[in-house]
C-alpha positions in Angstrom: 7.5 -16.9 23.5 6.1 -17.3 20.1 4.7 -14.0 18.7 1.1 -13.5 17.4 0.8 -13.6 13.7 0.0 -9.9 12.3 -4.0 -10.0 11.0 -3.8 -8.6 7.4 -5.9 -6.0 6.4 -5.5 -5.0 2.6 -7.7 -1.9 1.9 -10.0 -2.3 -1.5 -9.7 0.3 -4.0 -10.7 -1.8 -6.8 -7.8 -1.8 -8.7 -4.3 -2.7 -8.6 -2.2 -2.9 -5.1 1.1 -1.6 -4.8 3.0 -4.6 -3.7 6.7 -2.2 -3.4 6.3 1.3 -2.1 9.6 3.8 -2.0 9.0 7.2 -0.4 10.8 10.7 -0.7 10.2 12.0 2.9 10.0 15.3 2.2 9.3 18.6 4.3 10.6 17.9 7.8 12.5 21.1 7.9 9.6 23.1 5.8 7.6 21.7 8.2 9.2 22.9 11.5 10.0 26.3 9.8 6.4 26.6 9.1 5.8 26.7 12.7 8.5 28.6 13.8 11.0 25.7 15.2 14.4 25.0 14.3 14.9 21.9 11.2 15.8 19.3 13.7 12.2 19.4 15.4 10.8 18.6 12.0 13.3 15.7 11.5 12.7 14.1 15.3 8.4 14.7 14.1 9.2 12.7 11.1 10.0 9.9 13.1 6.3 9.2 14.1 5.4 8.7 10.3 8.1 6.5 9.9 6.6 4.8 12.2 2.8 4.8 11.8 3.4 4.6 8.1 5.9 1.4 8.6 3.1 -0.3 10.8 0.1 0.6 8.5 1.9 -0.9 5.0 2.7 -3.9 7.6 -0.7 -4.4 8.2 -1.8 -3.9 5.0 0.5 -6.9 3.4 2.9 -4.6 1.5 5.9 -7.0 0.7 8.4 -3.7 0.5 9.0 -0.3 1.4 11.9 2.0 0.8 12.4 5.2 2.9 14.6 7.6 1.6 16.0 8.7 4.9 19.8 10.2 4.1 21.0 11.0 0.9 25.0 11.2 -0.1 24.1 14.9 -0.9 22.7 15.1 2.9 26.5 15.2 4.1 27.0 18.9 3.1 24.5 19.9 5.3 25.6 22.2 8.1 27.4 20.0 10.7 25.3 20.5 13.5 22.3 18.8 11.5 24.1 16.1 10.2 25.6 15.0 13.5 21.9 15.2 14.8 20.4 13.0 12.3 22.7 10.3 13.1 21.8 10.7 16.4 18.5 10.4 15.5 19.2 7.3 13.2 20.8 5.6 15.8 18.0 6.2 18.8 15.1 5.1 15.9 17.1 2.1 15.1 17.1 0.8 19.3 13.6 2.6 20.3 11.6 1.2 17.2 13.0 -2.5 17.5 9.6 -3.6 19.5 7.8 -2.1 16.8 9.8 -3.5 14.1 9.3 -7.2 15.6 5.5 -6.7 16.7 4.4 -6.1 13.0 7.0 -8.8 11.6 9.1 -6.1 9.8 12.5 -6.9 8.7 15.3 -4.0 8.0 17.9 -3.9 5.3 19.8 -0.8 4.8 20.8 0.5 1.0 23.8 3.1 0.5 26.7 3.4 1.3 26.5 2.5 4.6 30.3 2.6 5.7 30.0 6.1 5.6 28.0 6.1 8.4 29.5 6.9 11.8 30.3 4.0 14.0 28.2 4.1 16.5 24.9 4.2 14.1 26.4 1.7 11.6 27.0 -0.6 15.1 23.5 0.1 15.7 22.1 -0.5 11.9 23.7 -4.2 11.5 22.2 -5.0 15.4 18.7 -4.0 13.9 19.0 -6.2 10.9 20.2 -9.3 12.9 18.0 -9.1 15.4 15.0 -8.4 12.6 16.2 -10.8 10.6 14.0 -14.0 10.3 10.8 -11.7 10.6 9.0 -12.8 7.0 6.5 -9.8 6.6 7.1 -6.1 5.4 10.8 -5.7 4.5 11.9 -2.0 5.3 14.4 -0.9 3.6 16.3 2.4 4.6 18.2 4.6 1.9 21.3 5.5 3.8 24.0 7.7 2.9 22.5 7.1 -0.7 22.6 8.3 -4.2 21.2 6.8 -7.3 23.6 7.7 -9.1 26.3 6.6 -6.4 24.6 3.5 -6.3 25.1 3.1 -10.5 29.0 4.2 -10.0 29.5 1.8 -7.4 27.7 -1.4 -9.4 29.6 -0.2 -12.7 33.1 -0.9 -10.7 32.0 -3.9 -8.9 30.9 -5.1 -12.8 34.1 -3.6 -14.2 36.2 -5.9 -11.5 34.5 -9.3 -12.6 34.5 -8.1 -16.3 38.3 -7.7 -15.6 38.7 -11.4 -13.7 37.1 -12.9 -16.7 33.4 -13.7 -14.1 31.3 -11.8 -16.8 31.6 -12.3 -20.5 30.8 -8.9 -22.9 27.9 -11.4 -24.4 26.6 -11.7 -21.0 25.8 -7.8 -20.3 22.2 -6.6 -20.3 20.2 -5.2 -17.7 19.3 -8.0 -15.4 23.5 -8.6 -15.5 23.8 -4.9 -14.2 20.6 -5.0 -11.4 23.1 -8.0 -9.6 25.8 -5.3 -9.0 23.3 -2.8 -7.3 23.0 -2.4 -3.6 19.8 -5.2 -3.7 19.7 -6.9 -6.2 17.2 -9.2 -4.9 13.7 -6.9 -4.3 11.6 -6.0 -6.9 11.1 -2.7 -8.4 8.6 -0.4 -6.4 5.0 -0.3 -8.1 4.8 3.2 -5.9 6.9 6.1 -5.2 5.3 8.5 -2.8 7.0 11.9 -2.6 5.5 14.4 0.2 5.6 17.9 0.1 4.6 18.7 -2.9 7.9 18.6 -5.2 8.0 17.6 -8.1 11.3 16.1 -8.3 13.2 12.3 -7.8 15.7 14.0 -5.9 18.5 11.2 -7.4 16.2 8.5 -5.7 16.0 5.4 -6.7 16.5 6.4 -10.7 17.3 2.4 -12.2 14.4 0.9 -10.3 11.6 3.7 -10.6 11.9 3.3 -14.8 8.2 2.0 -14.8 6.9 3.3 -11.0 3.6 5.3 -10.8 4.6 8.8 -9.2 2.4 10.4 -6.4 2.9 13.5 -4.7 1.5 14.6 -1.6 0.7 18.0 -0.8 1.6 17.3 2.9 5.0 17.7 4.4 6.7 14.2 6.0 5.7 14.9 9.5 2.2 15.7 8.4 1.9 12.0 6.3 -0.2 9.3 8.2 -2.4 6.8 7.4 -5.2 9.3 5.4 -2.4 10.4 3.1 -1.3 6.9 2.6 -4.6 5.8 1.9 -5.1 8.6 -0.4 -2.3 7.1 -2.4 -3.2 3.9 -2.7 -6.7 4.9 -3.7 -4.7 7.1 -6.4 -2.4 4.1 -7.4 -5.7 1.6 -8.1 -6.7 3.9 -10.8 -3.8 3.5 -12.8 -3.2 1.6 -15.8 0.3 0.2 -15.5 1.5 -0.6 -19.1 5.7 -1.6 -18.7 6.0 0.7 -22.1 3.1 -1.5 -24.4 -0.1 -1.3 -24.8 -3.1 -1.1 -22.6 -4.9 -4.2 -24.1 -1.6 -6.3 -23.7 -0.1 -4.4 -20.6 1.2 -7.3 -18.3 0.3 -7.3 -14.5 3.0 -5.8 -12.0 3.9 -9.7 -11.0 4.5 -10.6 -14.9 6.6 -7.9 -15.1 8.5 -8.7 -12.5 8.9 -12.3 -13.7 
């Protein structure tokens, strides 16, 4: 049976729309602290804005989001938490594939995702096949991942084809470099949301964010729904993206990406 088209609803701020959101979902364990519950309750209350804020940039026609879910750095964590969160990862990835296919959402996955234990990397590459020809919001999830990880791991991948004689020393620029990253392919995020009031990048992202507009939210993850979202889009349509020029001669986010 051939599923409904998803009615677009794009808010109007009056300014710009963010056509690439990346998050730092921040707070889970302040969050449960906060109220007296252990860490994982904050992580398993994250799930739900994952979810509403996955369907709400659906809805809204956002083209991309990136949810920085486990970090390299997150494997030092106690054990105990760590083995929970892939539980966690691998019951969001089966419970949220009705979701994922009623709002048209594709998943990719950006890290390095081999790391992951077997059972949720089995689980991770079933989600992305079976989400695969969906054409709306793509989701992408940061797993296991590290900016600078990411840079290491497309300077050895560059280094090989420098070696085999694929790249020539006249060829390298920056565009040469972005084919060796984890996705080469989707665009830079206009946005990057960062909840809990931090003011750090938290080795996120740190080649594509070079000309993002930053918002933080005072709210922890669990506490960031569609108010806070809309709160950042409002924020985002008052800026004046300017790519490093001018303002008179600043080029729009889809000449830049050109």
């Amino acid at each position: 049976m051939t599923r409904p088209r998803l009615k677009i609803e794009r808010p109007d701020f009056g300014g710009p729309f963010p056509e690439h959101i990346a998050v730092i979902m921040d707070g889970n364990g302040r969050w449960a602290k906060g109220r007296g519950m252990l860490r994982v309750f904050g992580h398993k209350e994250g799930i739900g804005s994952v979810r509403e804020i996955t369907t709400e940039c659906a809805k809204m026609g956002v083209k991309s989001l990136t949810l920085y879910a486990f970090s390299v750095e997150n494997w030092k964590r106690p054990r105990q938490e760590v083995a929970f969160l892939m539980e966690l990862l691998e019951q969001f990835l089966v419970d949220e594939r009705p979701t994922l296919m009623d709002n048209n959402v594709r998943l990719r996955a950006i890290g390095r995702i081999d790391d992951l234990p077997e059972a949720a990397l089995a689980r991770l590459r079933e989600t992305e096949e079976i989400t695969a020809k969906n054409d709306g919001l793509l989701l992408r999830l940061a797993l296991s991942y590290g900016a600078r990880a990411e840079i290491a791991d497309a300077l050895k991948r560059f280094a090989r084809d420098v070696a085999a004689g694929k790249v020539r020393e006249s060829e390298i620029d920056d565009e040469t470099l972005r084919r060796y990253l984890y996705d080469a392919t989707t665009p830079d995020p206009d946005l990057l949301i960062r909840t809990s009031g931090e003011l750090r990048i938290s080795n996120f992202l740190l080649w594509q964010i070079s000309y993002s507009e930053i918002y933080v939210a005072k709210e922890c993850w669990p506490e960031f729904r569609r108010p806070q979202l809309l709160a950042a889009l409002e924020d985002y349509a008052k800026r004046v993206r300017k790519f490093g020029g001018l303002v008179s001669d600043a080029p729009s986010a889809s000449e830049a990406r050109a």
